[in-house]
C-alpha positions in Angstrom: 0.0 0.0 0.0 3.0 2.7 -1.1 0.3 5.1 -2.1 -2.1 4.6 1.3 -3.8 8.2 2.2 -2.7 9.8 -0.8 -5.1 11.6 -3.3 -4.0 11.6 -6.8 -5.9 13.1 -10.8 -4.7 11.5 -13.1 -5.8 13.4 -16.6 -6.9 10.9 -19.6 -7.2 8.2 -17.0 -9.9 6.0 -18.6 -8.0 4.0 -21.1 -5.2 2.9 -22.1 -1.9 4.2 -19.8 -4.2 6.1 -17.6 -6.6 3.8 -16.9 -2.9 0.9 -15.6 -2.3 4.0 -13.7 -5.6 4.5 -11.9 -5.8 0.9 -11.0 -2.3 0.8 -9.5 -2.8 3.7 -7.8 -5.8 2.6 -6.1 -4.7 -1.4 -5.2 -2.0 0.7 -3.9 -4.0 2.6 -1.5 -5.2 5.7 -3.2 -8.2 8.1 -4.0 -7.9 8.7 -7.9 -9.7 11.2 -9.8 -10.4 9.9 -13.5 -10.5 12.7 -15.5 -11.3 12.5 -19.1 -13.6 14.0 -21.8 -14.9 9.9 -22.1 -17.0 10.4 -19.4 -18.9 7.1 -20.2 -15.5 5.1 -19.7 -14.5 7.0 -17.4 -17.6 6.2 -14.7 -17.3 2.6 -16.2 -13.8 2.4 -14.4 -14.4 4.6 -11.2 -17.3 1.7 -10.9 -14.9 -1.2 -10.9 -12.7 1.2 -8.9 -15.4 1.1 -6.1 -15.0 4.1 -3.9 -11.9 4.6 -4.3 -12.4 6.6 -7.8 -14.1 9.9 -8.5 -14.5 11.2 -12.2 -14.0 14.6 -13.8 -15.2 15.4 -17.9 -12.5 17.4 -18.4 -10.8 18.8 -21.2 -7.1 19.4 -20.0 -6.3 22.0 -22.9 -9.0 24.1 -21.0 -8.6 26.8 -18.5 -11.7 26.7 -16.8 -11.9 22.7 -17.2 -9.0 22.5 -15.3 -9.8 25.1 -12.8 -13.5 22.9 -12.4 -11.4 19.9 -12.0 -9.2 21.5 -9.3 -11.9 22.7 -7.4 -14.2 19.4 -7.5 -10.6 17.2 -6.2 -10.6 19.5 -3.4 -14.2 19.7 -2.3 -13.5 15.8 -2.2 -11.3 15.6 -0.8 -9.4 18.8 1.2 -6.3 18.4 -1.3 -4.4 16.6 -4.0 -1.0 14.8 -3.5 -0.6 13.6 -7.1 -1.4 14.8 -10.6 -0.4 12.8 -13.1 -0.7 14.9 -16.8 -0.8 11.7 -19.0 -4.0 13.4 -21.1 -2.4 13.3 -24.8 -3.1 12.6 -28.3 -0.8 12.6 -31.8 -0.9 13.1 -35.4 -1.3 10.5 -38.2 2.0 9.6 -39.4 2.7 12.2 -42.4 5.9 14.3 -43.8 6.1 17.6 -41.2 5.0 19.6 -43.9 1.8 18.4 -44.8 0.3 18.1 -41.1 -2.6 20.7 -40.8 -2.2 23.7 -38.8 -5.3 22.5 -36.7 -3.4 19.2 -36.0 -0.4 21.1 -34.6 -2.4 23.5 -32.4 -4.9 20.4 -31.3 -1.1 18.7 -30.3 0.4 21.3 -28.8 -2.6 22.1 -26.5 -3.3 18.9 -25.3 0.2 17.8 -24.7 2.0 21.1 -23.9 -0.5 23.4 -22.6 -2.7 21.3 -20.3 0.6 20.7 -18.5 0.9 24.7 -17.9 -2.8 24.9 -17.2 -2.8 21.7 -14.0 0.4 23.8 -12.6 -1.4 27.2 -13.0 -4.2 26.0 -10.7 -2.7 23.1 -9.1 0.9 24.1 -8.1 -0.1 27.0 -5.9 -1.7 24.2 -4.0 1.1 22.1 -3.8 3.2 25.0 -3.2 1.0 25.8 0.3 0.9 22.6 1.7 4.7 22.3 1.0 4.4 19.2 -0.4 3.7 17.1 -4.1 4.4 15.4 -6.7 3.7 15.8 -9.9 4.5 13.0 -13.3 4.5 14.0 -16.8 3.7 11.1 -19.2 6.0 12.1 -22.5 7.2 9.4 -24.7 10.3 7.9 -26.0 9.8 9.7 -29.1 10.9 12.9 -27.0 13.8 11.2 -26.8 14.5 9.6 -30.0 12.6 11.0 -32.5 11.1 8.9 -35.3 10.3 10.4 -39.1 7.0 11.6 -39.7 5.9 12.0 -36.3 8.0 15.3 -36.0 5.2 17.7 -34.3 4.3 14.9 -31.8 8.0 14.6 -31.4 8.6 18.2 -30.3 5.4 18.3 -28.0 6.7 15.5 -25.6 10.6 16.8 -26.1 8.7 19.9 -24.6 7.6 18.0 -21.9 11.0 16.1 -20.9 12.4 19.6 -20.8 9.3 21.4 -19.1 9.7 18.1 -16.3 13.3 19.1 -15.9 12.8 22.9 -15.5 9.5 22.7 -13.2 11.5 19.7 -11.2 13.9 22.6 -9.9 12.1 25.0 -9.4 9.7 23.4 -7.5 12.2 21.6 -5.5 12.5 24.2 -2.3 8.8 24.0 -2.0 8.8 20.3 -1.6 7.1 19.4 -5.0 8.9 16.6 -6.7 8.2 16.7 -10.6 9.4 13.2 -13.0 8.3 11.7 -16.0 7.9 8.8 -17.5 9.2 7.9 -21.6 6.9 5.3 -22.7 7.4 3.0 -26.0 4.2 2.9 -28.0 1.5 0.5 -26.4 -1.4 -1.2 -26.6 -3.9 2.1 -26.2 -6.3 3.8 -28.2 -3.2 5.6 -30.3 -1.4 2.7 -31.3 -3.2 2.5 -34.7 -2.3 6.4 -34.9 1.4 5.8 -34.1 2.0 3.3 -36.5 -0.1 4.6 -39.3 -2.0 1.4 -39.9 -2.4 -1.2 -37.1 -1.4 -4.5 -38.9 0.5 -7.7 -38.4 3.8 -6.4 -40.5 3.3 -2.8 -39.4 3.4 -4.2 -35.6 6.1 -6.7 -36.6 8.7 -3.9 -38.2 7.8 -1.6 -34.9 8.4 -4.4 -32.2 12.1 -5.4 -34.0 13.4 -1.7 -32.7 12.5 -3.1 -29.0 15.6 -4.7 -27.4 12.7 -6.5 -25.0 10.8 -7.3 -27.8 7.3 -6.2 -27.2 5.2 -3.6 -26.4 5.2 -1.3 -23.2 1.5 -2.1 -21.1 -1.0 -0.4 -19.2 0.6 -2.6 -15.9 4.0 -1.1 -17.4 3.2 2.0 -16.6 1.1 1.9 -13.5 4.0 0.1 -11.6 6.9 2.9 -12.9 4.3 5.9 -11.8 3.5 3.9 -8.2 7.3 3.8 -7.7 7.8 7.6 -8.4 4.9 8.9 -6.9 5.4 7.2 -3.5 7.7 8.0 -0.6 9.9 5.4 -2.0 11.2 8.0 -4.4 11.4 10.7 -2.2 15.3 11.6 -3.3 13.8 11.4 -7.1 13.3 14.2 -9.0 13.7 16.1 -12.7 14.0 12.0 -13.9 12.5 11.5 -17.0 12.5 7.3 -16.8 12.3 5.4 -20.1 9.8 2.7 -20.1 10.7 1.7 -23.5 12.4 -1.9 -23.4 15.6 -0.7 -24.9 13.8 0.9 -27.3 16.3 4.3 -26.2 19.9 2.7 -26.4 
């Protein structure tokens, strides 16, 4: 129970990544907020979740969304320990030039800007209590970047960076701030990562993983327990690959 009495929102947390995270979380010993514009999956998962799940329709890119959010985690609960920004979405593959403008601005404001919106209205929080951690989910194409992907690319290099420069700053106020580099998975964006989701496309993806398969929804609920709990109380500005290899 590593995360017993802590209270934690973790954005985009009915599917896929999210939803491995709010199940850790909460077999771990948390109260989870599943905030998500799938509200209908969302309240299917706080239901399995028992009582130990709340849900938020939020979207993340939006000011007063996230200031709604904020407010309803702390009515519920008196304040918030963890927030996870793992909310996030990607282009189609496609040479950099052709991707619309509306694609890039849709990119850039779920995966950039909902990260500046949560610390608007959440840090101050944080910052009062003197205490909290905060985990950016970015991607191992942040760190390696692939062709064709090159405005999803920057958005979650934005994020490694952002990590690394809020994880100092916040630092003499007790906030810790990490993220975590995932490989592709098996979510709702796979078929949008690899263009088309087939046998051969998976095939040719998988032989650039050392490990040799995909990174999991249980993946990345166990590295975000680990760095959202005591346990990594010495730990922060880390941006933790979760790739298989995928990195070296």
């Amino acid at each position: 129970m590593r995360l017993q009495g802590k209270t934690a929102i973790i954005t985009g947390g009915a599917s896929g990544f999210g939803a491995g995270m709010v199940r850790k979380f909460v077999a771990e010993g948390a109260q989870v907020m599943i905030a998500d514009l799938n509200t209908e999956m969302a309240q299917d998962l706080a239901q399995e979740m028992g009582a130990h799940a709340i849900v938020a329709t939020a979207n993340v890119a939006n000011s007063e969304h996230v200031r709604a959010m904020t407010a309803q985690a702390v009515a519920a609960w008196g304040h918030i320990d963890i927030l996870v920004n793992n909310a996030g979405v990607t282009h189609l593959p496609a040479p950099m030039d052709t991707v619309s403008e509306e694609d890039f601005d849709r990119i850039f404001a779920v995966n950039c800007k909902a990260v500046y919106l949560t610390a608007q209205h959440i840090v101050p929080l944080m910052k009062a209590r003197r205490t909290g951690n905060i985990l950016n989910i970015a991607s191992t194409a942040g760190v390696s970047p692939r062709p064709n992907l090159s405005w999803y690319n920057a958005s979650k290099g934005w994020m490694n960076n952002a990590t690394k420069g809020m994880a100092v700053e916040l630092a003499p106020a007790g906030v810790r701030v990490n993220a975590l580099n995932p490989v592709a998975g098996e979510t709702p964006l796979l078929a949008s990562f690899l263009g088309e989701d087939t046998p051969e496309m998976r095939a040719k993806f998988l032989s650039t993983i050392p490990l040799g398969r995909f990174s999991t929804p249980e993946d990345m609920g166990n590295a975000a327990c680990y760095l959202c709990s005591d346990e990594a109380s010495m730990i922060t500005g880390v941006c933790m690959e979760v790739d298989g290899g995928r990195c070296i």
